[in-house]
C-alpha positions as CSV (number, residue, x, y, z in Angstrom):
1,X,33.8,19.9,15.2
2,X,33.6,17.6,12.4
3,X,29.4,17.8,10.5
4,X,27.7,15.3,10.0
5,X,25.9,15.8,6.6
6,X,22.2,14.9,6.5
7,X,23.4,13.1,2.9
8,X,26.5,12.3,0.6
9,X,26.8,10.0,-2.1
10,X,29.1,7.1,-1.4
11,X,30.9,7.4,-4.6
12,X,34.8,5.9,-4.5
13,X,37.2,5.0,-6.8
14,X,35.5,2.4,-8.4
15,X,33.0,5.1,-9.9
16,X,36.2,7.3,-11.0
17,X,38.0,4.3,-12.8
18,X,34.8,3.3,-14.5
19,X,33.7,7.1,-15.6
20,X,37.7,7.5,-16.8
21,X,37.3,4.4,-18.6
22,X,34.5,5.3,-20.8
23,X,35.6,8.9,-21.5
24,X,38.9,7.0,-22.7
25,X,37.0,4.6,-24.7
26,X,35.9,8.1,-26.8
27,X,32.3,7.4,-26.7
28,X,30.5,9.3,-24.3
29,X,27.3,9.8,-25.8
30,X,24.5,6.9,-25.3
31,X,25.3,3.4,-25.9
32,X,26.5,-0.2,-24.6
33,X,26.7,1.1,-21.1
34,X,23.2,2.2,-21.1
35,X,22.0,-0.9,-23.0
36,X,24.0,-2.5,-20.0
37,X,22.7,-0.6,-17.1
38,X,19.3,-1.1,-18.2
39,X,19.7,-5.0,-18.5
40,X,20.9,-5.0,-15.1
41,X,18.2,-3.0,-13.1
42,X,16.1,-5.0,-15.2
43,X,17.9,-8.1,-13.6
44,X,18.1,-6.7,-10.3
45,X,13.9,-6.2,-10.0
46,X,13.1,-9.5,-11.5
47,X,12.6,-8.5,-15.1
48,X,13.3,-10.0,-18.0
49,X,16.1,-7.8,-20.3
50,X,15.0,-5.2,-22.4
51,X,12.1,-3.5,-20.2
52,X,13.9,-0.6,-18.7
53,X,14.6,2.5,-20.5
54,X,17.2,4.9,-19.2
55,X,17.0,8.7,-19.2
56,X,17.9,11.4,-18.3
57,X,16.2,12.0,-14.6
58,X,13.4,10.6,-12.7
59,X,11.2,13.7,-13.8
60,X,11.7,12.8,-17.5
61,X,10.5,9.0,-16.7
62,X,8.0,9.9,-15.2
63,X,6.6,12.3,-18.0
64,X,7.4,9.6,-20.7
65,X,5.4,6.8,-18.2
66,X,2.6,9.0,-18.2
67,X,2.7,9.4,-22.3
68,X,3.4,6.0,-23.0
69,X,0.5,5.1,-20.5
70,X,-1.8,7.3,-22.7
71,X,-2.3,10.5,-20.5
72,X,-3.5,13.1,-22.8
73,X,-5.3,16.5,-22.4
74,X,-7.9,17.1,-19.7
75,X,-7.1,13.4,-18.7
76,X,-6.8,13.5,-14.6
77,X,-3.9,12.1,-12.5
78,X,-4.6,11.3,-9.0
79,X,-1.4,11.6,-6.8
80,X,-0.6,12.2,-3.6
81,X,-0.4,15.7,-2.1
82,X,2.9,14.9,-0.4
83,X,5.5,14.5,-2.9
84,X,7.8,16.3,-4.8
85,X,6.3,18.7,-6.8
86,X,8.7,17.2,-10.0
87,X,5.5,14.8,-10.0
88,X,3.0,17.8,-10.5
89,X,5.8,19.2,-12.7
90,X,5.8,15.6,-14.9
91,X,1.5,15.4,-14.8
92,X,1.2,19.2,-16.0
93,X,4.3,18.9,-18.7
94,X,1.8,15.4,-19.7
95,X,-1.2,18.0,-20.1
96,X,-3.4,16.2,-18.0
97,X,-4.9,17.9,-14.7
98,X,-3.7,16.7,-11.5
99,X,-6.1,15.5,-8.4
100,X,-4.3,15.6,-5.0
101,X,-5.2,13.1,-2.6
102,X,-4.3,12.6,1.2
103,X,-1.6,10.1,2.8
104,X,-2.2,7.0,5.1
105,X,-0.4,8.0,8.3
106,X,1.0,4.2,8.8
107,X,2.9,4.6,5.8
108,X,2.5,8.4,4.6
109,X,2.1,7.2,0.9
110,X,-0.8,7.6,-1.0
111,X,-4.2,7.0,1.0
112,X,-6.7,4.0,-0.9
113,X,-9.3,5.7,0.4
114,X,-9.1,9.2,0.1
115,X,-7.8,8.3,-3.6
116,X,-11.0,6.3,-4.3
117,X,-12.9,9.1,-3.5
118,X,-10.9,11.2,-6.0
119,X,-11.6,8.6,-8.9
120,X,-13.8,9.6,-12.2
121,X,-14.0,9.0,-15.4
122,X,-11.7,11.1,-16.9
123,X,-9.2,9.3,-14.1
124,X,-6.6,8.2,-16.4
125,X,-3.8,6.6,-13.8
126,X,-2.6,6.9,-10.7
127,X,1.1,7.6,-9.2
128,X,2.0,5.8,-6.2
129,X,4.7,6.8,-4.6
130,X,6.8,5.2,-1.9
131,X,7.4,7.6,0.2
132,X,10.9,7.3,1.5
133,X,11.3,3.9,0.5
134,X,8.0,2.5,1.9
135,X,6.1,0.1,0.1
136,X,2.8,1.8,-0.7
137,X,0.0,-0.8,0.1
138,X,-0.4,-1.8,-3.3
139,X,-3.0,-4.6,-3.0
140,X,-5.6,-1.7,-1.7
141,X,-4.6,0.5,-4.8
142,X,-4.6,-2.0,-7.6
143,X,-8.7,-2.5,-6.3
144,X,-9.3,1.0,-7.8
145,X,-9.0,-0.6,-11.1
146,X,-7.2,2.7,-12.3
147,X,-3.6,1.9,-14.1
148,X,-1.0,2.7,-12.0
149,X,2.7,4.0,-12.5
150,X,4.8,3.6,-9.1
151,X,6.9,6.4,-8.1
152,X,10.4,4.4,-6.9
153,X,12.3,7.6,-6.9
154,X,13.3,6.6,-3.7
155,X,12.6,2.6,-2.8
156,X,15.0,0.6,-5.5
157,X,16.1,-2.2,-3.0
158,X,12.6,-2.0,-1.2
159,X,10.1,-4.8,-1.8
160,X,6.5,-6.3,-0.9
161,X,6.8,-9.9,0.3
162,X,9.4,-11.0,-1.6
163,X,8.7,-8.9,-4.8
164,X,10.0,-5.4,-5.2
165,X,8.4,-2.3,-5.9
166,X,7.8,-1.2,-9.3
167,X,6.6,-4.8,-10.5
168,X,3.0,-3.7,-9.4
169,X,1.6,-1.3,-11.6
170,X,1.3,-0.6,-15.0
171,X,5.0,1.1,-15.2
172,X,7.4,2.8,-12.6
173,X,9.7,5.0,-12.8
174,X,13.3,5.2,-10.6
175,X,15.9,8.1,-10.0
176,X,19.6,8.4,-9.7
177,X,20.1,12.3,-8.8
178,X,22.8,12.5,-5.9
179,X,20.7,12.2,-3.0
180,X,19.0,8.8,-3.9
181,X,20.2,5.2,-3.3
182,X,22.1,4.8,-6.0
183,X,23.3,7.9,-8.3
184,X,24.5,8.2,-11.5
185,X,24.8,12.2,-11.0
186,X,21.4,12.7,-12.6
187,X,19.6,10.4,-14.3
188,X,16.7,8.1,-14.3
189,X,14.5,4.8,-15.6
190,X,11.2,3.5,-17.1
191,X,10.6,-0.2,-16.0
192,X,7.7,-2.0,-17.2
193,X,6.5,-5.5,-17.3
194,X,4.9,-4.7,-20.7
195,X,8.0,-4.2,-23.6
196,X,5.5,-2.5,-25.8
197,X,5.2,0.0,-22.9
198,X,9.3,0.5,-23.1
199,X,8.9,0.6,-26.9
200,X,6.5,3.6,-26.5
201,X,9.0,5.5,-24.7
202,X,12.4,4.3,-26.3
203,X,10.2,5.9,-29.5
204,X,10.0,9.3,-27.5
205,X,14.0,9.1,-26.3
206,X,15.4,8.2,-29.2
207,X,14.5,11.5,-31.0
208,X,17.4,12.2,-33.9
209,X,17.5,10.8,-37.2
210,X,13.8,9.7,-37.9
211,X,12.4,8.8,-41.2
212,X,8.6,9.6,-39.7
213,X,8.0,12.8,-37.6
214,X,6.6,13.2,-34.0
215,X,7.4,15.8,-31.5
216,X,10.0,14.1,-29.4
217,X,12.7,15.7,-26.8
218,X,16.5,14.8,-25.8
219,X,16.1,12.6,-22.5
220,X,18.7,10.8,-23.4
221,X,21.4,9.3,-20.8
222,X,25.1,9.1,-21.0
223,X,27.4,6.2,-21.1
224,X,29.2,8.5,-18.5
225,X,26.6,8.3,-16.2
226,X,25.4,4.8,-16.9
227,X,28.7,3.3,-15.8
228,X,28.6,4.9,-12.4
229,X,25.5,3.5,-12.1
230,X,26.6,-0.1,-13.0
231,X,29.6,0.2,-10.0
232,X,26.6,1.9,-7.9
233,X,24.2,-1.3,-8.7
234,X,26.9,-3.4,-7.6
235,X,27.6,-1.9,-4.7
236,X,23.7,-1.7,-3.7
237,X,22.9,-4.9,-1.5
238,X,25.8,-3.8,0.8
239,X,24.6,-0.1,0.7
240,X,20.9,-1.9,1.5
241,X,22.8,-3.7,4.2
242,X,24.4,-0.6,6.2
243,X,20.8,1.4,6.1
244,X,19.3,-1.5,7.8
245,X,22.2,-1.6,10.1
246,X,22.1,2.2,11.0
247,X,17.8,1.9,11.2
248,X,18.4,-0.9,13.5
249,X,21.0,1.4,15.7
250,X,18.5,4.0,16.0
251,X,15.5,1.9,16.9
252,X,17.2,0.8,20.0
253,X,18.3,4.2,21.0
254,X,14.7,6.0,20.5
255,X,11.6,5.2,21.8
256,X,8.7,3.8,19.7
257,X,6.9,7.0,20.2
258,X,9.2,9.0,18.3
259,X,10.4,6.8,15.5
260,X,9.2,6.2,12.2
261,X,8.4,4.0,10.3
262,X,6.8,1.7,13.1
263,X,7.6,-1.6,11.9
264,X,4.4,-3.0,13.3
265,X,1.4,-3.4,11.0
266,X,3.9,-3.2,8.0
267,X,4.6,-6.9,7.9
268,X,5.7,-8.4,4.5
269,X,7.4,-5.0,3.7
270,X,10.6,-4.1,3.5
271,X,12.0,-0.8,3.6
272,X,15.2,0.4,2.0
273,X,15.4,3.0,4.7
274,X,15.9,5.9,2.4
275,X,14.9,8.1,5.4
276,X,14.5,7.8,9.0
277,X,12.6,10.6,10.8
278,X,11.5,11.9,14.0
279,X,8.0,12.5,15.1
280,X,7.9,16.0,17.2
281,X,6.0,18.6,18.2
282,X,9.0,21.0,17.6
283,X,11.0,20.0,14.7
284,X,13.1,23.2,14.2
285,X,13.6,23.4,17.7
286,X,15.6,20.1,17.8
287,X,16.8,20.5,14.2
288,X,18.7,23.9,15.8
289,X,19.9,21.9,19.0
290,X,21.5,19.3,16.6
291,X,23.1,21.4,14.5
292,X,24.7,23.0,17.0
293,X,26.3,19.1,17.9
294,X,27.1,18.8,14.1
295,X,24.4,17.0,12.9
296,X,22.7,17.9,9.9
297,X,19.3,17.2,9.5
298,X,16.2,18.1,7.4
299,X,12.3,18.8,7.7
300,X,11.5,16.2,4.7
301,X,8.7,17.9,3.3
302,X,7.6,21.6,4.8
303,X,4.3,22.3,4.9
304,X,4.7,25.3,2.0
305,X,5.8,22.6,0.1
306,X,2.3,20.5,0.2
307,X,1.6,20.1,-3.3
308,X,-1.8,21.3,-2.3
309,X,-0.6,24.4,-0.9
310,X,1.3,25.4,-4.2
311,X,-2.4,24.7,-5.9
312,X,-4.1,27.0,-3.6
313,X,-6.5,24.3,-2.3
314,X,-7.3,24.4,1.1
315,X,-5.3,22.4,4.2
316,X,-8.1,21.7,5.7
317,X,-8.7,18.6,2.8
318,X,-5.2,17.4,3.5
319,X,-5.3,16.6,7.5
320,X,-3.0,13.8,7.5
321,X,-0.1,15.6,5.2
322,X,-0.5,18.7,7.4
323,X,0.5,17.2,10.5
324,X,2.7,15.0,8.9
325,X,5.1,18.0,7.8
326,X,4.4,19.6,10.4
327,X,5.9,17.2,12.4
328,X,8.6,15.7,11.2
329,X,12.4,15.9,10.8
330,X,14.3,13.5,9.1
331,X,18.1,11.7,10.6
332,X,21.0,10.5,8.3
333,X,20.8,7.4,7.4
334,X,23.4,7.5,4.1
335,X,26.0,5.0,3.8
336,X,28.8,7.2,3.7
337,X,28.4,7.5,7.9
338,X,30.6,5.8,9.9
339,X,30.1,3.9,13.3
340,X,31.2,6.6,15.3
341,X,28.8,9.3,13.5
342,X,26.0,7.0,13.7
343,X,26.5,6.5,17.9
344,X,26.9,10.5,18.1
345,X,23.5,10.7,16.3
C-alpha cells in the first residue's frame, strides 16, 4: 500500500533548473537573487520594493523583528502559549521575558482578551501568530495599543478582507523551511511597512566588513535558496488554489462537528489552508486506524509541547490550548496529493 504523507514539498524541475542555474553562474553566496526574491514577496503582499529582508529561517526574523522593534532586557513579550517554541526560542535569544497568553477557540490564535490581561508596562510588543494560516483578529489586537510583529510562518497567501496578513502590525516575519507553503529549504523574511524598520535589520544581517562595530551574526541567505523560492512564489496562487480545492473536498465529506476551521463567524478571512484538522475525543486512536489505511497524519501541537508546559506554569491558566491539543489531529492538505489520495482520505 502506497503512504500518504502528512507533508511533502512540491518541488519539480523548475526548482532544479533554477538552483543548477545559479550554482553555474559561480555565485552562490547572497546577492541579486535575494535582492529579487525580496522585491517579489514585497510585491506579492502589497508592499512597495525594498521592505523585506531575507534570512536565513523564520526563527532568525523573528529575533531580528524583535531587535529592530526595540526589545531589550527585562522588556516582556506577550505571545501565545500555543506555538512553536522557535518563538519562545527568538523572545529569550532577544533577552526580553516572555508572557504566555491563551487562544480564542474560533480561531486558536492569540486570545485579545486573555492578552489584555497580560499587558504592563514593561510590555514591549506582541507576536500574533496565525495559527495554521488563520487570520488572527487583528482589529481586536491592534486596540491593545502594544506594537505588534505577526507571526506568518505559516499564512503567506492568507489575508483579512482583501489585505494580507503581515501588513497589520508593526513588522512580520514569514518562513520557507520544507513544511511551509512555499520553501526555499530553510530560510525566512522580515516585512515591514516601515523601510527604516528593514534598515535596522539589513544593519544586523549584513555583518562582514564594517567600518563601525556592533555585535552582529551571519543570518544571511543564499542566492541558492532564494531562486527556489522565486519558482516557489510563482508557483503559489496555483498551490493556494489546490488547498482550497482539497479543504473544499473534505468539508463535504465530514460533518461540521468535526471540522476545523468552521468557516462561519470568520467572514472577510481567508485561509491559506496550511492545515486542516479533526476535532476528537481520541486523536491517537484514529491517527493509529489511519495509518494502518496509509494515511499519515499528525497531532499539530501535543499538549507537552504547550509553551506553558515547557515553562512550568500551570494548565489550569491555559484551558482553551489544553483541550485544543488535546483534541486535535491534523489531515494532509499539501499540494503534492493527488485526486485519488485526497478521495481515499
Amino acid at each position: 500500500m502506497k503512504k500518504v504523507p502528512h507533508n511533502r514539498p512540491s518541488l519539480g524541475k523548475e526548482e532544479a533548473a533554477a538552483a543548477a542555474r545559479v550554482i553555474r553562474s559561480g555565485w552562490v553566496a547572497e546577492g541579486g537573487e535575494v535582492a529579487a526574491f525580496e522585491n517579489e514577496i514585497c510585491k506579492f503582499v502589497g508592499l512597495p520594493k525594498g521592505h523585506a529582508a531575507a534570512l536565513s529561517s523564520g526563527t532568525a526574523a523573528l529575533y531580528l523583528a524583535l531587535r529592530a522593534i526595540g526589545v531589550t532586557r527585562d522588556d516582556e513579550v506577550i505571545l501565545p502559549t500555543y506555538v512553536c517554541s522557535a518563538t519562545l526560542n527568538a523572545v529569550f535569544a532577544a533577552g526580553a521575558k516572555p508572557v504566555l497568553a491563551d487562544i480564542d477557540p474560533l480561531d486558536l490564535n492569540l486570545s485579545a482578551e486573555s492578552a489584555r490581561k497580560k499587558v504592563s508596562k514593561k510590555t514591549k510588543a506582541i507576536i500574533v501568530t496565525h495559527t495554521f494560516g488563520m487570520p488572527a483578529d487583528m482589529k481586536a489586537i491592534r486596540r491593545l495599543g502594544v506594537p505588534i510583529i505577526e507571526d506568518c510562518a505559516v499564512a503567506l497567501g492568507s489575508k483579512i478582507g482583501n489585505k494580507h496578513v503581515g501588513t497589520f502590525g508593526e513588522a512580520a516575519v514569514f518562513s520557507f523551511y520544507a513544511s511551509k507553503i512555499i520553501t526555499t529549504g530553510y530560510g525566512g523574511m522580515v516585512l515591514s511597512k516601515n523601510k527604516r524598520f528593514i534598515e535596522k535589520v539589513r544593519d544586523y544581517r549584513e555583518f562582514d566588513m564594517r567600518k563601525s562595530y556592533t555585535p552582529r551574526f551571519n543570518f544571511l541567505l543564499s542566492d541558492v535558496n532564494a531562486a527556489v523560492g522565486r519558482v516557489q512564489l510563482k508557483k503559489l496562487p496555483r498551490f493556494l488554489k489546490k488547498r482550497a480545492s482539497m479543504a473544499a473536498a473534505y468539508y463535504r465529506a465530514l460533518p461540521r462537528e468535526v471540522v476545523w476551521p468552521h468557516r462561519e463567524g470568520l467572514r472577510g478571512r481567508k485561509i491559506n489552508f496550511h492545515r486542516f484538522l479533526i476535532r476528537t475525543k481520541a486523536p491517537r486512536r484514529l491517527q493509529k486506524f489511519l495509518k494502518a489505511r496509509g494515511i499519515q497524519t499528525i497531532i499539530p501541537t501535543e499538549p507537552w509541547e504547550l509553551l506553558h508546559r515547557y515553562l512550568k506554569q500551570s494548565p489550569k491558566r491555559f484551558p482553551v490550548s489544553e483541550e485544543v491539543a488535546r483534541t486535535t489531529l491534523s489531515l494532509p492538505i499539501h499540494p503534492s496529493l493527488s485526486s485519488a489520495e485526497v478521495r481515499r482520505i
